[in-house]
Every structure is written in C-alpha cells, then in structure tokens.
RODO-2510 file (C-alpha; in nm, 4 decimals, decimal comma):
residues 322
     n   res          X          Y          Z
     1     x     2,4854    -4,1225     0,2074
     2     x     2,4285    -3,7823     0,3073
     3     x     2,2745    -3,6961     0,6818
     4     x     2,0072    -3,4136     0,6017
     5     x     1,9188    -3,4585     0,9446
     6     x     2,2243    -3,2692     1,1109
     7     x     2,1769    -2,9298     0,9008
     8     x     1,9890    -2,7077     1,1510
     9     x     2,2269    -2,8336     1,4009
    10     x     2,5432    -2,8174     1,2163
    11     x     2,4127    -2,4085     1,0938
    12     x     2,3706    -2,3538     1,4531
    13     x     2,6790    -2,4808     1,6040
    14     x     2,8396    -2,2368     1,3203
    15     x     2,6853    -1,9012     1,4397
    16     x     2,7374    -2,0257     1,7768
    17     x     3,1394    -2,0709     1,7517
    18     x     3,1431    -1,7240     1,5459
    19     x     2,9514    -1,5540     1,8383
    20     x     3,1426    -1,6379     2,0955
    21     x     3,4379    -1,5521     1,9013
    22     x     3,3049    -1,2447     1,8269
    23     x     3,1949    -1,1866     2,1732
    24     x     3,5609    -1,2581     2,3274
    25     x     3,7228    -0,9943     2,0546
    26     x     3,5745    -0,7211     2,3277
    27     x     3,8210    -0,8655     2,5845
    28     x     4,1313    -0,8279     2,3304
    29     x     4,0752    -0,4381     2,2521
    30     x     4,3893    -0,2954     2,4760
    31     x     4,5822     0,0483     2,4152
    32     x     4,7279    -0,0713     2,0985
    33     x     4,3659    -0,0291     1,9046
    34     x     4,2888     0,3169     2,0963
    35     x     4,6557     0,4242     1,9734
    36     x     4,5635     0,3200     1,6406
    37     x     4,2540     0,5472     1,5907
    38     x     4,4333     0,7965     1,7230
    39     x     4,7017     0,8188     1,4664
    40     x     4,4880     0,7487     1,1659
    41     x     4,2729     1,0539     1,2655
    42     x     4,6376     1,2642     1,2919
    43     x     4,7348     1,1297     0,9542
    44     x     4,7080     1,3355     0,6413
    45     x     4,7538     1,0655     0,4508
    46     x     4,4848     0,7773     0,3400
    47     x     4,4692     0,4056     0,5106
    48     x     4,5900     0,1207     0,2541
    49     x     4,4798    -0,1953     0,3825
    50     x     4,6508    -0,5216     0,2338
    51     x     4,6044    -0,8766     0,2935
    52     x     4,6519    -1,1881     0,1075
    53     x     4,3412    -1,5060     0,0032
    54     x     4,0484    -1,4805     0,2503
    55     x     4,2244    -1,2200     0,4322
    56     x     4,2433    -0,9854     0,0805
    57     x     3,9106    -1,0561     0,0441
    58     x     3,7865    -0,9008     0,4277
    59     x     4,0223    -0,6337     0,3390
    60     x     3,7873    -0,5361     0,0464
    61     x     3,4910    -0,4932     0,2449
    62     x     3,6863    -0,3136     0,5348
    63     x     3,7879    -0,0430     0,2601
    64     x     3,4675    -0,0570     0,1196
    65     x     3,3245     0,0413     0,5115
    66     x     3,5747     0,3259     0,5679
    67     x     3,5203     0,4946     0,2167
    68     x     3,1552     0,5368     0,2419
    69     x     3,2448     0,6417     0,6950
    70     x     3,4596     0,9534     0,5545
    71     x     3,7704     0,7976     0,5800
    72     x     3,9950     0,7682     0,2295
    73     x     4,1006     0,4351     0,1879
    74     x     4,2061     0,1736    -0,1315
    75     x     4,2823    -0,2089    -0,1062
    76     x     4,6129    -0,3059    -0,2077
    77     x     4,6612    -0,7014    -0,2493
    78     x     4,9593    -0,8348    -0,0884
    79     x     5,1282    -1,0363    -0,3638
    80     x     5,0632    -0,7640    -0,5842
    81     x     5,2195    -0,5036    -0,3800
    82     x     5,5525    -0,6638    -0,4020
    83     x     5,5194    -0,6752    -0,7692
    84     x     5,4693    -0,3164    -0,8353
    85     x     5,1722    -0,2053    -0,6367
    86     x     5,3550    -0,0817    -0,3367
    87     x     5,3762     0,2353    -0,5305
    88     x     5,0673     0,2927    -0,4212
    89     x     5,1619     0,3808    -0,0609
    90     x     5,2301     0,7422    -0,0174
    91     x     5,4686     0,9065     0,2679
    92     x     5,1157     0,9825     0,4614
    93     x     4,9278     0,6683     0,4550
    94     x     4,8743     0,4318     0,7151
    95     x     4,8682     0,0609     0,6384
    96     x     4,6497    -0,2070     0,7576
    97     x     4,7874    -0,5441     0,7516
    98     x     4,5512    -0,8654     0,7869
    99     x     4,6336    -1,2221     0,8886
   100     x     4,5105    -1,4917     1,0393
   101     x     4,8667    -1,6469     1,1532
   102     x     5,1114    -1,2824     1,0520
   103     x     5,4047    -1,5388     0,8989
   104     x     5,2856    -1,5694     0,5254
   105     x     5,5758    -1,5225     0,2989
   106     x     5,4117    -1,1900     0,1190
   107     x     5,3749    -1,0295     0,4893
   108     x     5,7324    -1,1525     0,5625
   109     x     5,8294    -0,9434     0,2357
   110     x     5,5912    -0,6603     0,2349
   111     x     5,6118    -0,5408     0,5794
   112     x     5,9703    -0,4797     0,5742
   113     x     5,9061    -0,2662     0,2419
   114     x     5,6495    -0,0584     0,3955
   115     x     5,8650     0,0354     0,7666
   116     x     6,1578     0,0825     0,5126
   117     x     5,9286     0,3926     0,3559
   118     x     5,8552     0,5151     0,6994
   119     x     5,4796     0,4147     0,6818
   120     x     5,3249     0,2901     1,0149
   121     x     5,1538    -0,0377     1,0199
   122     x     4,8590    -0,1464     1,1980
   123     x     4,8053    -0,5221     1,2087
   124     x     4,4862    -0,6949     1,2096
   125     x     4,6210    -1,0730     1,3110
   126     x     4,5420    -1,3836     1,4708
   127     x     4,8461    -1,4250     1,6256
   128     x     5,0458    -1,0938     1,7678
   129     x     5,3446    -1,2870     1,8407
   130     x     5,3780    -1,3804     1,4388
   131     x     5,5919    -1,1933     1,2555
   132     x     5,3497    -0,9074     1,1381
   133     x     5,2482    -0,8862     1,5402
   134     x     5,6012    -0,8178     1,6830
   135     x     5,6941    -0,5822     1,3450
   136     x     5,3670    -0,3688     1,3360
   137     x     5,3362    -0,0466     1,5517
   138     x     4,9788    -0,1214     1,6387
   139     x     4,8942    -0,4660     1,6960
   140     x     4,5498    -0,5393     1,6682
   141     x     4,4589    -0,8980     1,8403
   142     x     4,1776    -1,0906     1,6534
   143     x     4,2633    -1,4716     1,7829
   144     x     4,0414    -1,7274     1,7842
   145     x     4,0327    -2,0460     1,9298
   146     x     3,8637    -2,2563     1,6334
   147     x     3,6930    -2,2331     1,2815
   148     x     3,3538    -2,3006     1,2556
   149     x     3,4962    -2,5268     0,9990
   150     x     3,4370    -2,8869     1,1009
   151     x     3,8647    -2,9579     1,0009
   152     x     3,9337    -2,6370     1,1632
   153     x     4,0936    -2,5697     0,8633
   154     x     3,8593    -2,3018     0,6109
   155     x     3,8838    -1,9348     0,7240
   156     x     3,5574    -1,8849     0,9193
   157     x     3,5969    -1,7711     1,2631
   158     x     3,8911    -1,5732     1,1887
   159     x     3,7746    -1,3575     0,8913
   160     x     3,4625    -1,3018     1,0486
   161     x     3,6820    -1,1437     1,3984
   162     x     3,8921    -0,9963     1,1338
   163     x     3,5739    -0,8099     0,9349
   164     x     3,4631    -0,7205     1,3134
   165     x     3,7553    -0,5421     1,4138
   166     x     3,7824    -0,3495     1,0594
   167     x     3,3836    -0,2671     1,1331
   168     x     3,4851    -0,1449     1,4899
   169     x     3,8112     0,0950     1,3717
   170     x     3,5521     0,2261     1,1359
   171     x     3,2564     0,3352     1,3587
   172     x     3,5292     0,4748     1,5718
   173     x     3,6483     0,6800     1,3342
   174     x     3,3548     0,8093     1,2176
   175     x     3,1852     0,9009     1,5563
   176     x     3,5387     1,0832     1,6744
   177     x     3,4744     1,2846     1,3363
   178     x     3,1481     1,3234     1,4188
   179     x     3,0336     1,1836     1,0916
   180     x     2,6397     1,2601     1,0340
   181     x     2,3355     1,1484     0,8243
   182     x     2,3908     1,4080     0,6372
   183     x     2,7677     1,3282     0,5551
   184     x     2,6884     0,9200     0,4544
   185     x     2,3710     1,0575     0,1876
   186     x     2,7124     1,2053     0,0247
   187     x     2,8434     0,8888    -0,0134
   188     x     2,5536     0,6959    -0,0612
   189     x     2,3405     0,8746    -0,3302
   190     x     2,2115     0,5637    -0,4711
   191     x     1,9510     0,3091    -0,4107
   192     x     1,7060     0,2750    -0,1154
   193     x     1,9060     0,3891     0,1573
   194     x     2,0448     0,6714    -0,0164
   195     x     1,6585     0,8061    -0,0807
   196     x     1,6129     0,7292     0,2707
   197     x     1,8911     1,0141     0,3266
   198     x     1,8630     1,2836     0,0939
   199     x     1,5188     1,2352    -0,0425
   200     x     1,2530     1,4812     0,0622
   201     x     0,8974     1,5613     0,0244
   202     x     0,9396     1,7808    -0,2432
   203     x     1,0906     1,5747    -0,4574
   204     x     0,8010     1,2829    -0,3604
   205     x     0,5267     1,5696    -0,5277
   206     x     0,6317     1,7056    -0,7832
   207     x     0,4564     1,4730    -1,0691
   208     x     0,1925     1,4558    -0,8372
   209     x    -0,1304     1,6223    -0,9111
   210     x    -0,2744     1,9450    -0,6389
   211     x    -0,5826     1,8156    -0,5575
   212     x    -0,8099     2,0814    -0,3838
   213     x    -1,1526     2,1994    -0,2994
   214     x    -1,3278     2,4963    -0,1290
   215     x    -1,5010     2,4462     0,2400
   216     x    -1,9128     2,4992     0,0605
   217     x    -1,8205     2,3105    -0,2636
   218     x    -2,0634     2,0247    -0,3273
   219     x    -1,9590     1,6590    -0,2858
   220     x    -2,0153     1,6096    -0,5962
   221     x    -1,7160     1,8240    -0,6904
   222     x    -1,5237     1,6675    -0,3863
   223     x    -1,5682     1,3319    -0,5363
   224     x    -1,4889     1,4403    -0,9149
   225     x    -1,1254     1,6068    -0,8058
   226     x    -1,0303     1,2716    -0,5600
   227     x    -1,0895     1,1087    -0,8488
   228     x    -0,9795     1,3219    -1,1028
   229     x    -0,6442     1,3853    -0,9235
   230     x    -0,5434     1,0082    -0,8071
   231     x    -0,4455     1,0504    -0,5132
   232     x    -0,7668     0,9459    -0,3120
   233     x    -0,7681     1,2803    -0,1262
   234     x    -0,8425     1,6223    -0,1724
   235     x    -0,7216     1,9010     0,0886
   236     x    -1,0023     2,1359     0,1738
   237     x    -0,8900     2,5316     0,1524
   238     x    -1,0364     2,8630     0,2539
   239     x    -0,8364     3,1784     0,1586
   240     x    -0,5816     2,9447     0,0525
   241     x    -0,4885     2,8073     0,3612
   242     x    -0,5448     2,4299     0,5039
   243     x    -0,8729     2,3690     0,6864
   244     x    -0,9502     2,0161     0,6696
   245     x    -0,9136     1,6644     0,4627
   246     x    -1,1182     1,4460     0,2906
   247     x    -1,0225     1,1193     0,1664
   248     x    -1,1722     0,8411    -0,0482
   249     x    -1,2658     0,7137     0,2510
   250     x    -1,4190     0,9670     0,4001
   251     x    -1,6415     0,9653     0,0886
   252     x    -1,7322     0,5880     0,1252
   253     x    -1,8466     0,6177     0,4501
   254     x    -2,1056     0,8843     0,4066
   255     x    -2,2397     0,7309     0,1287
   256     x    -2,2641     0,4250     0,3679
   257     x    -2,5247     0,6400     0,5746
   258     x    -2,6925     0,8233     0,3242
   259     x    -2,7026     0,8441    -0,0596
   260     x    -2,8699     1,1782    -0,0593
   261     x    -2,5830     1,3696    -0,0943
   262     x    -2,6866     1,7425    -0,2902
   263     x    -2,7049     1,9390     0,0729
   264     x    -2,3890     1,8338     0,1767
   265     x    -2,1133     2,0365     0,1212
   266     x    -1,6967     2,0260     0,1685
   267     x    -1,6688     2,1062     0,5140
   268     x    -1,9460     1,8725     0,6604
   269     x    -1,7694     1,5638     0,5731
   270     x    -1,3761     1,6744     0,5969
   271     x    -1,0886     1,6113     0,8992
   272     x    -1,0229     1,8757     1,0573
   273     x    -0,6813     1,9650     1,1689
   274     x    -0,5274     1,7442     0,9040
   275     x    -0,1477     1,6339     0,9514
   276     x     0,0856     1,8099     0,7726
   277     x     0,4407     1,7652     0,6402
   278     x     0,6683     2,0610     0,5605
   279     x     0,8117     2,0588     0,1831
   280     x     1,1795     1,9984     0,3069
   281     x     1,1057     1,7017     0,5410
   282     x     1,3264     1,4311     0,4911
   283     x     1,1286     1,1183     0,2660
   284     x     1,1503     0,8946     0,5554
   285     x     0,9999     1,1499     0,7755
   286     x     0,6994     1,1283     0,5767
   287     x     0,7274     0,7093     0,5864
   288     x     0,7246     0,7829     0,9849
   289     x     0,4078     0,9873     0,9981
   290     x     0,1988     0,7446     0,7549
   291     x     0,3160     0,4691     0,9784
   292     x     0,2483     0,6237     1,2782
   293     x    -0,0803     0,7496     1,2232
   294     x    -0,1672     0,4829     0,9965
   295     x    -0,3038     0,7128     0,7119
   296     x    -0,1954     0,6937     0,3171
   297     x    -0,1355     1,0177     0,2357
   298     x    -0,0650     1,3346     0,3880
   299     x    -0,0210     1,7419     0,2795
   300     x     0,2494     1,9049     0,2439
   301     x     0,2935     2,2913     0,3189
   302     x     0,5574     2,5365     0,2497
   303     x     0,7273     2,8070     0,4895
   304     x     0,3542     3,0125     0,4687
   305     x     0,1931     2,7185     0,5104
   306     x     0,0706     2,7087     0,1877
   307     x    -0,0387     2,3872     0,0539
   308     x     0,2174     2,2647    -0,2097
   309     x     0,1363     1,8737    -0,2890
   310     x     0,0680     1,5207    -0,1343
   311     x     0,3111     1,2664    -0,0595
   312     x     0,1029     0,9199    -0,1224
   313     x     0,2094     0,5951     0,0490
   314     x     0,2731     0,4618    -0,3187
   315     x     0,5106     0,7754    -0,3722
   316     x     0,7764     0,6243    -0,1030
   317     x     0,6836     0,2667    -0,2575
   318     x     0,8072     0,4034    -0,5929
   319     x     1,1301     0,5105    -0,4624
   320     x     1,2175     0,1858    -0,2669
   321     x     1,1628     0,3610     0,0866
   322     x     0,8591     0,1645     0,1993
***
C-alpha cells in the first residue's frame, strides 16, 4: 500500500540534501578550478566535454550553457569517443571530463587517448583520487556525501554538484570576457527572452496605427481617432511636436462629469507632459515604464522628438515579453 502521506516530506528532504551539497561545493573550489579558467580563456581551441550515462547527459546541458556564454563548445559521449569520435578533438581543445567516481572503464580508456594527443583535461569528478582525478591537469572536486536517492544509489546529488560546477566555469568565463546583453541576444534570437534582448520599440509600432489630434480639435474628433486607431489613446500635437495625452480613459471620465461636451476642446481634457519612449529603446524598457507608472500605452519619439508610434501593453503581450 502506498504512503501518500510522506510526499511533501520525502520532496523536501530531497532539495534539502541537494542544497547542502550544493552549498559545501563553495568550500571545494581551490587553485585547480581558478587554473582551469585560466587556460581555457588562453586556449585557441574549443572545450569538448565528455562523460558517460547521467554524467553524458549533465555534459549536454553544460555545452549547451557555454555555447550560448561565448564560449565554443560540442559534447562528445564517452563510449563513442573510443569508437571513432575522438576525432573530434583538435590539437587546441580543452577537454572536460565528468564522473561521479573517475574509474569507469570508458574514462580508464579515453583519458589516456586524449593526454596521448597532448590535449589538457579538466575533470569534473566525485572523487579526485579516482583515476580521472590523479590523471587530469585540473581537478575539479564535486564530492558528495549522499544521493538524495533513498538507496543512495540513482545519480541525484552528484549530477546536480556536477551541473553546478559546469554553471560556475561558465559564468566565469563569460564575466572575465566581459560577455554583455548585447553579446547573449546573438545567441539567443529566439523566443521570449531573445525579444527581451534585441527587441525594440520600433519594431513594437510599426503595424500600429499614428493616432493624433491637434490641441483646439473637438472631442468629438478626439473620441473618433481613439477609436478609430485602437489603441485607446491619441497623442495631442501642436507644430508637430508632443504636448499632451489623452486616453480612453481620460474620455470616460469627463463624460462622467458632464455629457455636454461641444465647448470642449483637445487640450482641456489631455496629460500634460506625457511619458515618452525613444524609438530605439530596448522592448523591455518599454515593459519597465508601463509597469512602473502603471499606464497601457505610451509614445514614442524619434531623435527630433517627433512622434513616431505607440507601444500598447498588448504589443509586448504579443511578443511574449509581458
């Protein structure tokens, strides 16, 4: 009969062994890891990083993390490596080696191989006094006491301090090569966070409508271009430049005093001062300023301060960004 009652404890005593294990990885950084950084950021080569079952499979994701950091890297299973992949290891690359205990037969073969071709290794390992440890040129300590596994038997605890330590030879990396926003939107084009990066307000406008009224038009007209245009605003202009706002709101709120509406005119009923967002700003810039003045839309100007468009809430909705 299964105990349902011991989940919530059993998920917490999980994140709570990993933690700590975690946590204690801080104390095992040492020379050999600052040495490490150090020659991958000499090396004109790229980093291979090889492992074998769970191990392979953290190896993945650590490639995965220095590709899109600026630093040239591609997985290369252990067992296959010794059946014809080691070709891929050029005179300039630096190899990572993971595992847990650093005595599996395929790192007893393959690291032999690779210091035979002159290639330096850097071992990610549970054990630095296993084979791999005592053979690499850069050990890299990731021991941990136990698996979160119940048997202390399933790779747990260890891959996790093994993903870790590829995650912290990564952000190394990319802060000593002073890696920027600018340089990740290269690699990340795609999806929401890439928008976040490269996105800007001109992009968010352009199939959105201009709409725009003089400072003495009537509200009537006010009303017909908010609604016209969409966008539930209108930018108020005189000689072409930015004077004030109105907004759907702004509309329902007058009406809410009076319904005798013919003597007003543009410029009793807009915002002054309106914010503003230049055509280059960055999409999430414009996410920022919504949020943080908690408004839906806002105009955007060019270098003359010329009104160009509006970015709408629903714009950065579209694109994923909200």
């Amino acid at each position: 009969m299964k105990n349902y009652n011991t989940i919530i404890d059993t998920a917490k005593k999980t994140i709570l062994i990993e933690s700590n294990a975690i946590a204690n990885l801080a104390n095992l950084i040492d020379v050999n890891f600052e040495n490490a950084i150090k020659f991958i950021l000499n090396s004109n080569g790229r980093v291979i990083v090889t492992g074998i079952g769970k191990s392979a499979n953290i190896a993945t994701k650590i490639v995965a993390t220095f590709n899109s950091t600026g630093t040239p890297a591609i997985f290369m299973h252990a067992a296959d490596a010794i059946h014809g992949d080691l070709g891929n290891v050029q005179k300039e690359d630096v190899v990572i080696c993971i595992s847990k205990s650093g005595n599996t037969p395929e790192i007893k073969v393959l690291v032999p191989l690779i210091k035979n071709y002159g290639n330096k290794i850097i071992a990610i390992t549970g054990n630095i006094d296993s084979f791999l440890g005592k053979n690499a040129d850069f050990p890299l300590n990731t021991f941990v006491e136990k698996e979160a596994c119940p048997n202390n038997l399933a790779p747990t605890t260890s891959t996790t301090a093994q993903l870790v330590m590829g995650d912290a030879l990564a952000v190394c990396l990319l802060d000593l090569k002073g890696f920027s926003s600018k340089d990740f939107a290269k690699y990340h084009p795609g999806g929401a966070l890439g928008k976040r990066l490269y996105l800007r307000a001109s992009d968010l406008i352009k199939n959105n409508q201009l709409p725009k009224v003089e400072e003495n038009d009537s509200i009537v007209k006010v009303i017909v271009e908010i609604s016209e245009k969409r966008l539930g605003v209108t930018a108020v202009l005189k000689d072409e430049k930015i004077i004030g706002i109105i907004t759907d709101g702004d509309i329902r709120r007058m009406l809410n005093k009076t319904t005798d509406i013919n003597h007003f005119t543009a410029k009793d009923i807009m915002g002054k001062n309106p914010k503003t967002l230049h055509q280059d700003s960055m999409a999430i810039e414009a996410l920022d300023t919504l949020e943080n003045n908690s408004i839906t839309q806002i105009l955007v100007v060019d270098d003359a301060k010329k009104y160009v468009g509006v970015v709408h809430l629903h714009d950065l909705i579209k694109e994923g960004i909200f």
